[in-house]
C-alpha positions in Angstrom: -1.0 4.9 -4.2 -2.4 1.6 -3.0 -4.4 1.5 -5.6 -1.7 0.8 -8.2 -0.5 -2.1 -6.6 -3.6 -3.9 -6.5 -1.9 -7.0 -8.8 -3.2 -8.9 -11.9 -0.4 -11.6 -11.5 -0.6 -14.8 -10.0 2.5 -15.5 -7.3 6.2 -16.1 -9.1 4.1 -16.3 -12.6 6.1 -15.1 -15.0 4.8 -12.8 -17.2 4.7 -13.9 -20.8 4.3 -11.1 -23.7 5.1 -7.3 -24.3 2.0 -5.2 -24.3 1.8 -2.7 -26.9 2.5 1.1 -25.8 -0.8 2.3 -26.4 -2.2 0.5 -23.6 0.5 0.8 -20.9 -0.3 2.5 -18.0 2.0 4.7 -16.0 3.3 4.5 -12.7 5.3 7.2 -12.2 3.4 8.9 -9.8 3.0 5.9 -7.7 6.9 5.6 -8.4 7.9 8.8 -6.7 5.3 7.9 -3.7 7.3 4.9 -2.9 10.3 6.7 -3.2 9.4 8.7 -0.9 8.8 5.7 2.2 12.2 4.4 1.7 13.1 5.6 5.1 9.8 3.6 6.6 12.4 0.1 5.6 15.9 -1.0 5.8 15.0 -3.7 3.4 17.2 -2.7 0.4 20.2 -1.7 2.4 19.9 -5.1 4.6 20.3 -6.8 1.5 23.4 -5.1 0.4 22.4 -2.3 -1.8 24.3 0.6 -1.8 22.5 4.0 -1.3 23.8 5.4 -5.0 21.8 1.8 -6.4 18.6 2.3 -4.4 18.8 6.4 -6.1 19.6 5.0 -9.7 17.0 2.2 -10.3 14.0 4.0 -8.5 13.6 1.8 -5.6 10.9 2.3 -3.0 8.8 1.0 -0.1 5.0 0.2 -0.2 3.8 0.1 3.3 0.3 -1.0 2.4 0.3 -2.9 -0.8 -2.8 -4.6 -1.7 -1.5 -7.6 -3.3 -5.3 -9.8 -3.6 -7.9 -10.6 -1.0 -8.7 -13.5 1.4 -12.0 -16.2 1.0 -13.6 -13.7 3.1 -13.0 -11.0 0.3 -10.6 -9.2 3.2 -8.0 -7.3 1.5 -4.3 -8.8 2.0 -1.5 -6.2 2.4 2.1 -6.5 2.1 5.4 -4.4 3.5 6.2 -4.6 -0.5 9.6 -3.6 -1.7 9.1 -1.8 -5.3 11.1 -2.2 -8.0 10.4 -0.4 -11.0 11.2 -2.2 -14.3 9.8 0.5 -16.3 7.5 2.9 -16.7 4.6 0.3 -17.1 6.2 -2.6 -15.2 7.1 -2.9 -11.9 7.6 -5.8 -9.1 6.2 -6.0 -6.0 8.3 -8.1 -3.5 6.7 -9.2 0.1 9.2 -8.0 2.5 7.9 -10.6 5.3 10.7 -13.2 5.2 8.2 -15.8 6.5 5.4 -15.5 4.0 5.3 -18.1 1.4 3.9 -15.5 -0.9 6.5 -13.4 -2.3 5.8 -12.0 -5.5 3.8 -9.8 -7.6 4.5 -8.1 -11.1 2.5 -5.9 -12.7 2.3 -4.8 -16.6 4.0 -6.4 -19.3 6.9 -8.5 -19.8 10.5 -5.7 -18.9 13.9 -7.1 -18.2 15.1 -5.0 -15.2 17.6 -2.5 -16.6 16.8 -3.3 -20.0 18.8 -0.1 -20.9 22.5 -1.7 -20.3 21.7 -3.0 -23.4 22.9 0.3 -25.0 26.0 0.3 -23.1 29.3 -0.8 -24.1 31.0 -3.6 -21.9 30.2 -6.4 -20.8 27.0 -7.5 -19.7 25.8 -10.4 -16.6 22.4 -11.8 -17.5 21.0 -12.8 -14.3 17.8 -14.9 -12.8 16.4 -12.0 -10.7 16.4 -8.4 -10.1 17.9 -8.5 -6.7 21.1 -10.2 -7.9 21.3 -7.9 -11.0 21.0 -5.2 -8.2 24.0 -6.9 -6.3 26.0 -6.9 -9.6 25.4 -3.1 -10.1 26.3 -2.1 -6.8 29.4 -3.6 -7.2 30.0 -1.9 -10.1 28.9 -3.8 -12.8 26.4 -3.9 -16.0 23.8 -6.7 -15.2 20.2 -7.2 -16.4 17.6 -9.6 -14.7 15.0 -11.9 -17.0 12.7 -11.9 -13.8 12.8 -15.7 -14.1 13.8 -18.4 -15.9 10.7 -18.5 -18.2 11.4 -15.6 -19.8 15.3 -16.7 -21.4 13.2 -17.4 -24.6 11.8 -13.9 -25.0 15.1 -12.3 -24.2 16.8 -14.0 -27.1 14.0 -12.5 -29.0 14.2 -9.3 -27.6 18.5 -9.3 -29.0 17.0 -11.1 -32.7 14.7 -7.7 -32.6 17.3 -5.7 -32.4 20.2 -7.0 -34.2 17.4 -7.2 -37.4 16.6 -3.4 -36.5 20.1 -2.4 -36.6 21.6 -4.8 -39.0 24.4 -5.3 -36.7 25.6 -7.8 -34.3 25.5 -6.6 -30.7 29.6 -6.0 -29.3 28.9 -7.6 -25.6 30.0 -10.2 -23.5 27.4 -11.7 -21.9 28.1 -14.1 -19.2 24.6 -15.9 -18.1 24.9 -16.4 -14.3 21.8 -17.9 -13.7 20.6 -19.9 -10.1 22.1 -23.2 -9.9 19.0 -25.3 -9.8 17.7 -27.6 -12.5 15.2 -24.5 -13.5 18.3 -22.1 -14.2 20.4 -24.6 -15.9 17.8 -25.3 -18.5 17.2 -21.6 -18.6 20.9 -20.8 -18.8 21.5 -23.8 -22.2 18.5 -22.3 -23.6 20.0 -19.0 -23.9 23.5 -19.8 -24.0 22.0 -21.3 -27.3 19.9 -18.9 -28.2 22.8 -16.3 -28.0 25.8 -18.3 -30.1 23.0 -18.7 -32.8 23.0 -14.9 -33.0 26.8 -14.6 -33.5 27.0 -13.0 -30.0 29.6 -13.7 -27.1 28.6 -15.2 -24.6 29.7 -18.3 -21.6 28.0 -19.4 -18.4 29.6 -18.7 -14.8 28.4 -19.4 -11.0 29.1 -16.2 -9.3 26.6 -17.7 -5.9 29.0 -20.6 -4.8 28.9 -21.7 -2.1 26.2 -19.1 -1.4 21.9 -19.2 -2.5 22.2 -16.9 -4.8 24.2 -14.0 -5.8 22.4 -11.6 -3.5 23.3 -14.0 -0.7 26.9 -13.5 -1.8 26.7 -10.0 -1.5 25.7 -9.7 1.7 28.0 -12.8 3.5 31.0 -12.0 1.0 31.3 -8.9 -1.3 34.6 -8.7 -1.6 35.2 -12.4 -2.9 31.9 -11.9 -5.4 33.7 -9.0 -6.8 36.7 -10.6 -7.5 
């Protein structure tokens, strides 16, 4: 199961096109395997995930993750937190609070729960998967970009479909993205993006005073539900 987290990405680089379906790979098996070392880590639940969250979205634990190699060639392996963002994609997150190195994705560009799209409701766009995981364990339809590079390609992704279906999408989407100058150029971007498809849409700090929203989660829950 190693194997399939050997990475191709550089740290927090985001990734930048959708591959075509003929050459995605699977990683289901390797999936299930994780799956299967969740009780080897409390990471998921330390963060404030609920146990119903971790089942839904496919979360595991990699316990020897090759994530690259060292001048010497020497492999370097992570505690990695898995997150599956689909069949092809997934993200590999150093669970080593102290490492400078923290990220790894693998496959093509996916939005993390890129299927709330076909809900109704209203939807939270968020900056990554962990607060889009805070959102849904409180109840709530949110999707992740994976970073604030990839805003343009979601507006894309909704132009896609809206020409496909020949209908505007029904949503609210409220962009709550981080706070930094990154995630506020992110956040304009597609605030813009989405108005110029007809689509509902407002920006709203759901972190304050906290990081981020996962960080809000954990310290306040109740007052980031309300």
């Amino acid at each position: 199961p190693a194997v399939a987290g050997v990475a191709n990405q550089a740290p927090g680089r985001e990734l930048t096109a959708f591959g075509g379906a003929e050459s995605r790979p699977s990683f289901a098996d390797y999936y299930r395997t994780c799956a299967l070392k969740l009780d080897k880590t409390g990471y998921f639940k330390n963060r404030g995930l609920s146990d119903e969250v971790i089942r839904r979205f496919n979360l595991g634990f990699d316990d020897h993750y090759i994530c690259g190699s060292d001048e010497q060639g020497m492999q370097i392996l992570w505690l990695a937190a898995i997150i599956p963002l689909s069949d092809s994609a997934y993200l590999a997150r150093n669970t080593d609070a102290h490492s400078a190195d923290r990220i790894r994705k693998q496959g093509p560009l996916e939005f993390f729960n890129r299927a709330v799209l076909e809900r109704e409701g209203d939807i939270f766009i968020t900056e990554g998967e962990f607060d889009a995981l805070s959102l849904e364990t409180l109840g709530f339809a949110a999707l992740s970009l994976g970073g604030c590079g990839n805003a343009r390609h979601f507006v894309e992704l909704l132009r896609s479909r809206q020409a496909s279906r020949g209908v505007h999408l029904r949503q609210m989407f409220y962009v709550c993205l981080d706070s930094d100058e990154a995630g506020r150029e992110a956040a304009a971007l597609l605030l813009q993006g989405l108005r110029h498809l007809g689509l509902r849409c407002c920006s709203i700090d759901l972190a304050f005073p906290f990081k981020d929203i996962n960080e809000a989660l954990c310290h306040y829950p109740e007052g980031l539900r309300d």
